[in-house]
N, C-alpha and C positions, 0 to 999 in steps of 0.2 A: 780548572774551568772557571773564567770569569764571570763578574753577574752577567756582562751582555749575552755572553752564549747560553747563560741558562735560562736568562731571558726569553731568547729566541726560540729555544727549544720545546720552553712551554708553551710561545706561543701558535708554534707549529702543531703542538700534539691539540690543544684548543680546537685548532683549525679542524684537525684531521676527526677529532669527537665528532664536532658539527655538522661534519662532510656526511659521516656514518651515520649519525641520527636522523639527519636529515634524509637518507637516502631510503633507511627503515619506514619512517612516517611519511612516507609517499612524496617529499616534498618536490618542489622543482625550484626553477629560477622566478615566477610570477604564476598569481592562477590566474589564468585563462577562460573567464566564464562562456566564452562561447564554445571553447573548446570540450569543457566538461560537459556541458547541456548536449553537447553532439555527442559526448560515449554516452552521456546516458540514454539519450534516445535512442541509441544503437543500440543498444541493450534487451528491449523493448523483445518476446520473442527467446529469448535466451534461457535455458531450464540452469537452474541454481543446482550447485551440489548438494550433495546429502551430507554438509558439515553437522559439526558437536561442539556445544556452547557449556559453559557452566553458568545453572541462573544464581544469583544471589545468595543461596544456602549453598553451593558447590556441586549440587546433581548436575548430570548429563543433560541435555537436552539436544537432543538432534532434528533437522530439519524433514527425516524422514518419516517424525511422529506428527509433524502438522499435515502431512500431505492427505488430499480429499478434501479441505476447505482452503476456501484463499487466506493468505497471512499476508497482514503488511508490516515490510522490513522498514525500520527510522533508526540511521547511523548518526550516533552521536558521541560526545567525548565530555565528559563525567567534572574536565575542572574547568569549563564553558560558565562563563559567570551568567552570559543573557543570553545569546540567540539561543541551545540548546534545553535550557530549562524553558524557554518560553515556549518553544517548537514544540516541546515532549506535553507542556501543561495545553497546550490550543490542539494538538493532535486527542487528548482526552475527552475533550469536548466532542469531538465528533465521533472519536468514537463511543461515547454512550448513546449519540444522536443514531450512530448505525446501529448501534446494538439494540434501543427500543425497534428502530425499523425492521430490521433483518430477525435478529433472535439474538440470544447471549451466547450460543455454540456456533454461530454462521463462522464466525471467522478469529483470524488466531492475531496479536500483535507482538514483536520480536524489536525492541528497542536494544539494542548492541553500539556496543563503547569500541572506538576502531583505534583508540589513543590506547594500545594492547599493553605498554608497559605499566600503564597509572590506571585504567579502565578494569581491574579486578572484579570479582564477584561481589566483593565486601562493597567497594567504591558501587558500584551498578544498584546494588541493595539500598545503600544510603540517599543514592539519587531519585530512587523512585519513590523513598520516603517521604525524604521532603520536598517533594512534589503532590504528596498525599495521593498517589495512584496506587491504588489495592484493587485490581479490576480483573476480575477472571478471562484467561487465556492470554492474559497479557504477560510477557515477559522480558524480565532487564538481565543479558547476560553478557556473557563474557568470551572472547576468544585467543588463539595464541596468533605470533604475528602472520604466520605462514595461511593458516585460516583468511585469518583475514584479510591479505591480499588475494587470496583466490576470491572470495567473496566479493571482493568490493570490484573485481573484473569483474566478475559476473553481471551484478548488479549496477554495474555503470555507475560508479561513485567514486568520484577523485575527490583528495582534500590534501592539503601543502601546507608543512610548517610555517609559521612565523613567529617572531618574536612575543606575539601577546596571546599564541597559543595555534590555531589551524584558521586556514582560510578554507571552503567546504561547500559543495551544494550541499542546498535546504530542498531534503526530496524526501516523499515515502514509496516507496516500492511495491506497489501490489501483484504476487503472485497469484496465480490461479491454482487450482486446487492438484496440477500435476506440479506444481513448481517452476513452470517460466514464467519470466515476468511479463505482466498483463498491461501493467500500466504506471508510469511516473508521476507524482504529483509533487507542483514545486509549490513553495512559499512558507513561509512563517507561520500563516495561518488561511487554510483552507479552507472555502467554503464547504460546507458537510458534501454539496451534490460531488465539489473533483473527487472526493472520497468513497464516498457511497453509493454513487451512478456505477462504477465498475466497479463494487462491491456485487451489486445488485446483475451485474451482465456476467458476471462470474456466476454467482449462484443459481441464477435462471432463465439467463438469455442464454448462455454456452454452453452450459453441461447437458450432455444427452439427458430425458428421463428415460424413465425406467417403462412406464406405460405410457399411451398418448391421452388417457387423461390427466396422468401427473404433468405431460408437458404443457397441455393446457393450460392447468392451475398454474405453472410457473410461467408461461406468456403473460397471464392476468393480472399474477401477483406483478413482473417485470412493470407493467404497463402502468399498472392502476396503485402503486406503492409511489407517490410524488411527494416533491417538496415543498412545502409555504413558508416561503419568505416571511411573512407576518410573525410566523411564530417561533422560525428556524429548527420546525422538524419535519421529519415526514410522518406522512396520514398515507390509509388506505383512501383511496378517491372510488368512493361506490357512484360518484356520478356518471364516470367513463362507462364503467359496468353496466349502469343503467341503460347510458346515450345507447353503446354499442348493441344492446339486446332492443331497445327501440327502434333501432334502425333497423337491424333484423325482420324485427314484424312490420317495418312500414314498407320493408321489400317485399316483403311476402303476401302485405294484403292490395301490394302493387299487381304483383304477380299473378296471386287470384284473380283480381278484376282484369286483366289485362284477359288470360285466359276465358272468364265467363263472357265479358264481351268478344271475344273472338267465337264463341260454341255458340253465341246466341247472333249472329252474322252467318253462320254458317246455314246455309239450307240444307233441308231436311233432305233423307234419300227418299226415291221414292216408295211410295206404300201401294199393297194389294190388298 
């Protein structure tokens, strides 16, 4: 066999790796950003399986133990030098902003590595380190490939190899508290309300309560829990609270008087 045919031959098998790799890591011939933005808004409505992650120490975790609070899912790939360390540090931010607003148990976050060969548990652990996120219910895990293409259908998330690593929507996923997804949220960095307006419609604009004074209190809370741009968080707004119970007694003493002037128009019946 001479060099040229062993030449060629390596460069056949080269080709043929590429083809494979590429086919594993979802890649195609171009991404498509309009294309992706349409599954994933297709998505929208769609209930997620009941997969099994390993987090960063190698325990199970299944998506079956977050269900009854919304989780938001952020797919990311572990040897991302900027967009994903920046995503994962600007998604922190908000959510501590949700978490003062809501509570620290409202909701669960599931940051998952979709690059399944190099995205390990150990790798997912490291990444969250040095990002300096220690933040309860949050978790960096891990999945096998098969997993992960059924998820990332699910979830309406495409991403394509290329030579400097993936090309990817920038989305977080909110399910609701059965597990379809609620809502997409794109960008690098979100304003806390695309995140926490249907955090907040999940936890008490949509779920039944239990009594109709617990749905009350969650109408109020829904209503009267806003944002201030000034300060980039949310506040309980007791002003609404107020307005709305103002207004109440300014119908009411509309009401009265409309009524006593009408009984005092009225003529008397007659008397014996």
């Amino acid at each position: 066999m001479n060099k040229l045919t062993v030449y060629i031959l390596l460069l056949m098998t080269m080709l043929v790796t590429s083809a494979a790799n590429a086919e594993q890591n979802g890649s195609g011939t171009s991404y498509d950003e309009k294309a992706a933005l349409s599954l994933s808004q297709a998505a929208i409505g769609q209930t997620v399986g009941n997969y099994t992650f390993l987090d960063g120490n190698g325990n199970q975790l299944t998506l079956e133990s977050l269900r009854g609070k919304p989780v938001i899912i952020s797919l990311i790939y572990t040897s991302c030098y900027h967009i994903c360390p920046t995503v994962t540090t600007n998604l922190a931010k908000v959510v501590d902003i949700a978490r003062d607003a809501l509570g620290n148990e409202s909701f669960s976050v599931l940051s998952i590595g979709f690059d399944t060969p190099v995205d390990t548990p150990d790798r997912m652990r490291v990444f969250a380190a040095q990002r300096n996120i220690d933040i309860g219910n949050w978790h960096f895990v891990s999945a096998d490939a098969k997993t992960m293409q059924d998820l990332t259908n699910d979830v309406g998330f495409s991403y394509f190899s290329t030579p400097k690593g993936f090309d990817h929507m920038i989305q977080a996923t909110v399910l609701d508290g059965e597990g379809r997804v609620y809502r997409q949220v794109y960008g690098m960095a979100p304003e806390p309300p695309a995140l926490v307006e249907p955090l907040k419609e999940v936890l008490w604009g949509k779920q039944v309560a239990a009594t109709p004074i617990e749905g009350m209190l969650n109408n109020i809370r829904l209503f009267c829990t806003v944002y201030d741009p000034t300060t980039g968080m949310y506040r309980f707004d007791y002003s609404i609270f107020i307005s709305f119970f103002i207004g109440l007694l300014a119908l009411g003493g509309t009401a009265w008087f409309i009524v006593r002037a009408w009984r005092k128009s009225t003529p008397a019946g007659p008397q014996t």
